[in-house]
Structure formats: C-alpha cells, structure tokens
N, C-alpha and C positions, 0 to 999 in steps of 0.2 A: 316238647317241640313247639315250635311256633310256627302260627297260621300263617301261610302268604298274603291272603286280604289282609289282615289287620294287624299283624307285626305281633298279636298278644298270643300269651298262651290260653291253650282251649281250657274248657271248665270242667273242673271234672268232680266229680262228687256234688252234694244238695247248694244250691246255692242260699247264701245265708243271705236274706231279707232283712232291713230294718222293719221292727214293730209299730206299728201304726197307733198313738195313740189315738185315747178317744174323744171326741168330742166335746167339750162341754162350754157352756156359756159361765162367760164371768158373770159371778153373782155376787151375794153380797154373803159372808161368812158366818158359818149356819147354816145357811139354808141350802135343805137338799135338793136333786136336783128332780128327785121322784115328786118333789109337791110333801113331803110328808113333812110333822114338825119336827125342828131343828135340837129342841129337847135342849142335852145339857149344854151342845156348839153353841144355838144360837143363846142361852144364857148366858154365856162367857163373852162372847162377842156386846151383846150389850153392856155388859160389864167393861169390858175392856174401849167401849167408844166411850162411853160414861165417865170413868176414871182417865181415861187417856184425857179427854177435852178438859176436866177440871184440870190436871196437870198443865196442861201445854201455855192454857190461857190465866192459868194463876203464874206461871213462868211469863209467861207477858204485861201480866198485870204488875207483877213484883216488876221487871225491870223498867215499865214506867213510873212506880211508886219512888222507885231510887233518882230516875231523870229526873223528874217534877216535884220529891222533895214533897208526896202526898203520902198517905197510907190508906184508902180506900179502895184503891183500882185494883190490888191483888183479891181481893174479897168478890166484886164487881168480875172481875175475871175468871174466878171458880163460878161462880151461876152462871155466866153465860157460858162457859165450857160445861156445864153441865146438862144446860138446856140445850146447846149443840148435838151432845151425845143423844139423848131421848131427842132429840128431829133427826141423827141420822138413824136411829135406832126403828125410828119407825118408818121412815122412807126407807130404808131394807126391809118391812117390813118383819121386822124380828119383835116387834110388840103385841103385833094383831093375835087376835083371836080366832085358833083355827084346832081343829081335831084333833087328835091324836092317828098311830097308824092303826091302832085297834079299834077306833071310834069311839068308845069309851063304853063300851060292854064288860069290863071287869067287875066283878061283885065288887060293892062298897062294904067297908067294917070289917070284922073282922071273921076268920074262912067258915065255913062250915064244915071241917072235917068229920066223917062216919070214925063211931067211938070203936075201937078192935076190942 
C-alpha cells in the first residue's frame, strides 16, 4: 500500500545502507598509512619510479635524437629519468631511513634452536 503523505510505499524489512568507506589520505605508494615501513610496496614503487622515468625520458630523448639528427640525448634522457625517479623516490619518502614494525629485535645469525 501507499502512504498518503508521500505517494511511496512504506519500508518494510532492515533497510540496506550504503558502506561508508574509510578514510585515508593520498600518499604516495608504499607507504603505510600506520607509519610502519612499506617493506616490499615501497621497493617496488621505487623500482617502478626509477625504471618508469628512465623509460619515458629515453622515449623523449630517442624522439629528439631522430628530430635533430643527434644521438646523445636518448642517453642524456635515461639519467635524467633516472635522477627523476631517486627525487621522487625520496620526496615520497620511500628511501629514508626508518625502523622496521618489530624495531629490529630479531636475533641476528643464525637460530639457536635447543637440540631434542
């Protein structure tokens, strides 16, 4: 049946909610958002700015080396894409020097296990 105030029909049974998600601040990929280290994320990520920048800017350099009829700038364009990645690598952040989540209390060498 339908309400008189509002033309709809009434509700019946739980009503279903959208989920709310949660929160989180863009960062930079890696890093968590706990503060702990980013481990194997944030190696790959470095990896992947690193290699990405040498690619993009040896693809720029090769297609000014073809305009201009040079062959140095595709060379010139892999170091600077590569010093690109290590600056963004470190303004994210993903180079620094930081703890681990266990702080680094694991026994070093190798275990001492008791002999049965």
């Amino acid at each position: 049946m339908f309400s008189r105030k509002t033309g709809r029909r009434p509700v019946t049974g739980p009503i279903n909610k959208v989920a709310k998600t949660p929160k989180t601040t863009a960062g930079a990929p890696g890093v968590s958002t706990d503060g702990s280290d980013g481990g194997y994320n944030a190696g790959i990520a470095v990896f992947s700015y690193i290699v990405g920048g040498i690619i993009v800017w040896s693809l720029i350099g090769w297609g000014l080396d073809n305009l201009w009829g040079t062959r140095w700038i595709v060379l010139a364009g892999a170091l600077l894409g590569a010093a690109g990645g290590f600056y963004l690598s470190h303004m994210h952040g993903l180079t620094s020097n930081r703890t681990s989540a266990d702080d680094g209390n694991a026994a070093r060498g190798p275990s001492q296990d008791e002999e049965q």
